[in-house]
N, C-alpha and C positions, 0 to 999 in steps of 0.2 A: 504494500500500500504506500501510494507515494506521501510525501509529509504535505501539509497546506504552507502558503506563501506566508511570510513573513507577517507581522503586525502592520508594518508599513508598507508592505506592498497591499495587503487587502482594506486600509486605510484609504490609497493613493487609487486604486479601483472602485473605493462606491464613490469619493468624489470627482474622478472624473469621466467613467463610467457609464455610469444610469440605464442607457437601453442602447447603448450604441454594439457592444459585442456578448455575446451570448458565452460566456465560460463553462467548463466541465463541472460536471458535479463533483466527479473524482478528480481533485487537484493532481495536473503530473509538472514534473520539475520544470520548469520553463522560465525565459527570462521577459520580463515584464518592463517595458519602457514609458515614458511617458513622453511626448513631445511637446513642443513648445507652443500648437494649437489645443493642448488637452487632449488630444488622440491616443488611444493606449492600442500598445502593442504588444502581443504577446507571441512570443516566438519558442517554440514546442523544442527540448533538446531532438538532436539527430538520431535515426536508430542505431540499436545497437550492431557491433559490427559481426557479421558474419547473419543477419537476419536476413539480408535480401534488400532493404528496404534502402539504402544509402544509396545501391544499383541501378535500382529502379528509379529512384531522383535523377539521378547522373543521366541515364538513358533517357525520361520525359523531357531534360531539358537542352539532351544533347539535337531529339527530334524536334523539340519546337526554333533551335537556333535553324538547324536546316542548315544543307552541306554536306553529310556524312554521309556518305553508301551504306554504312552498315554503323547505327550508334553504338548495340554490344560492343560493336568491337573497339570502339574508341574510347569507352569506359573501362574495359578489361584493360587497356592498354595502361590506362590512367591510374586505373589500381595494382597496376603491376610494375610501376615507376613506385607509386607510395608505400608499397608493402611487400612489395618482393615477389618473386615468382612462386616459391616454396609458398608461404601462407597467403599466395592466391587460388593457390589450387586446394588447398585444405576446403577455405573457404568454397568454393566452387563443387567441393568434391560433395558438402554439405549442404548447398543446393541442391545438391540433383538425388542425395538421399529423400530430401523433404518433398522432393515434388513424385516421388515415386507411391 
């Protein structure tokens, strides 16, 4: 169970707030901004790695740039620059357990 936000961040949320964004019920870690027009922002941490889910960002926003013949492949590549080829493939090798 994730912990709820701070005193001052749930403070700095109902005043500026009110009906403009709709929050979880179940609080998850996230970092909570506030801008200079009173617009809050809330920004969800990233998933955890080896879930798939970091992949799949990389790849929706490799296809909406446009350019790419094949976006898999320009994210594998990208994650195989940040983490190595060894624990690219672990991870990969743990995808394709889960989808079985």
């Amino acid at each position: 169970m994730a912990k709820r936000p701070s005193r001052r961040v749930r403070k700095s949320l109902t005043k500026y707030v009110r009906d403009q964004i709709k929050l979880p019920a179940n609080w998850t870690p996230a970092q909570v901004r506030v801008d200079k027009q009173g617009n809050v922002k809330v920004k969800l941490n990233p998933a955890k790695l080896g879930s798939g889910g970091r992949f799949a960002k990389c790849v929706k926003s490799v296809e909406a740039r446009g350019g790419a013949y094949d976006p898999n492949a320009v994210c594998a590549v990208a994650g195989m620059r940040k983490y190595g080829k060894k624990r690219m493939q672990k991870m990969a090798q743990k995808g394709r357990r889960r989808t079985r």
